[in-house]
N, C-alpha and C positions, 0 to 999 in steps of 0.2 A: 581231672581239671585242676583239682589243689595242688598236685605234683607240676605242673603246668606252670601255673603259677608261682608258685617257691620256685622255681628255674628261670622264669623271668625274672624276678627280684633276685634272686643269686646273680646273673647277668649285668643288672644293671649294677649292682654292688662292684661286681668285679670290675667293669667300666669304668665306675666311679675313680674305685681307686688306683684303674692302671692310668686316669687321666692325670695323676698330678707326676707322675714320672713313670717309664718303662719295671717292668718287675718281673722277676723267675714266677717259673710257673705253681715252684713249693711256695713261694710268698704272698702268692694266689690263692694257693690254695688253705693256708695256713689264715690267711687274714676274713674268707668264707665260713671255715670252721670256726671261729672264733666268734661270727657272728650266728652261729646255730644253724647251719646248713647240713643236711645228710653229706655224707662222702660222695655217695651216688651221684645227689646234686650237682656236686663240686666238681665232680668228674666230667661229667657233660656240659657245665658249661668250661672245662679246661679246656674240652674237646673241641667245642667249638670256636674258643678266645683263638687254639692253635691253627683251625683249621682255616680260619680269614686270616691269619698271620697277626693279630694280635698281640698274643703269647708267644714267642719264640726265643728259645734259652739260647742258644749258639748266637741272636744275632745281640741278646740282652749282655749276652757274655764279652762281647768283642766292644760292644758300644760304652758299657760301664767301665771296661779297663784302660778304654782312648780317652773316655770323661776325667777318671781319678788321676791317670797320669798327664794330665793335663791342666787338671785343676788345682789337683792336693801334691801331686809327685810322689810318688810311692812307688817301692819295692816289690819285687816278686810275693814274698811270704805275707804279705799285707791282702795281693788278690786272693794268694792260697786262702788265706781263713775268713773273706769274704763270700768267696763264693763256694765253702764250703756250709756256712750260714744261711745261702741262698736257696743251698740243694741242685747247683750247678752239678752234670753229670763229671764223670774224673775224665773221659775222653777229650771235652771242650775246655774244662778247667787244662789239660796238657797242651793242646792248641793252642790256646790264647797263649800260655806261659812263652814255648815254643815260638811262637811270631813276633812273641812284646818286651821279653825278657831276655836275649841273650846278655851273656856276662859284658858283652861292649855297651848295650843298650844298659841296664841295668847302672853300670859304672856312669855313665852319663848323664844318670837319671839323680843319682847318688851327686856328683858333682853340681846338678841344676839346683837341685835342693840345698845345696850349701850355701852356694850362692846367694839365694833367692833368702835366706835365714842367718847369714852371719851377723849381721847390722845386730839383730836382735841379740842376739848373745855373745858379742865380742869383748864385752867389757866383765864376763864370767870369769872366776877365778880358776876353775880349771875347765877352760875351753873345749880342749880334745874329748878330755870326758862327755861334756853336757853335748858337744855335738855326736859323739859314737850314741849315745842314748837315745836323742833326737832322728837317728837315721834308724838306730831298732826300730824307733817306733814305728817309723812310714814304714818298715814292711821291710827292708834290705839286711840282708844277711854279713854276719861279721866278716865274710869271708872278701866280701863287693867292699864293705864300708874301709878293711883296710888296705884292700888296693889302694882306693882313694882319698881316703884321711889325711894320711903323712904328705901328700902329695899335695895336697887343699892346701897343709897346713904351712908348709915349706913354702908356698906363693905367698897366703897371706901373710908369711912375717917380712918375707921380703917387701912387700907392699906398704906396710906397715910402718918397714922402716928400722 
């Protein structure tokens, strides 16, 4: 009956916390332990969160990468070390990359981001620099950022004037 009970309240816990946004199933599980749940526990109720569709990593995986690039604009290697954080499996982490990342997509994603952040940093003394840094960060690799750099940067002087 006590095991019973500690799986209820493991339950609702998980609940709780899938209510303020969707979450991987290690982040589930990670946030259970943390509050002093058996594994056992944890497991049954992962089983369960999965088994009503709750928990599900492939759709958690596709939905958080449409939200960030959409929100934040980020790079391939930005989801890589996300949803290696998450406990995303390597299978769905290549999917996703696969459908959301090709080097055209990626390059345009890189261009949207420039865009959307020149204003802020146009009056920097070395420009090219602070934005190659600005695009490590979101996640895009030197190889996408200088397709598109010199190209950004060639418009904006012309624009400029």
């Amino acid at each position: 009956m006590n095991g019973e009970t500690e799986e209820l309240k493991a339950r609702r816990a998980a609940l709780v916390y899938l209510s303020y946004r969707p979450r991987s199933c290690k982040e589930v599980f990670e946030r259970l332990k943390n509050k002093g749940y058996t594994e056992g526990i944890i497991q049954k109720v992962i089983d369960y969160l999965c088994s009503i569709n709750y928990l599900n990593d492939r759709k958690f995986a596709f939905d958080w990468t449409e939200s960030l690039i959409h929100h934040k604009i980020i790079g391939k290697n930005y989801i890589l070390q996300e949803f290696k954080i998450k406990g995303i499996a390597e299978d769905i982490i290549d999917e996703v990359i696969k459908e959301n990342f090709s080097h055209d997509q990626e390059k345009n994603l890189c261009w949207q981001l420039l865009q959307k952040k020149i204003s802020r940093y146009e009056r920097k003394k070395n420009l090219q620099y602070t934005l190659f840094q600005l695009l490590l960060r979101h996640g895009f690799s030197p190889s996408v950022i200088w397709d598109v750099l010199p190209e950004f940067m060639n418009n904006y002087s012309k624009e400029k004037g």
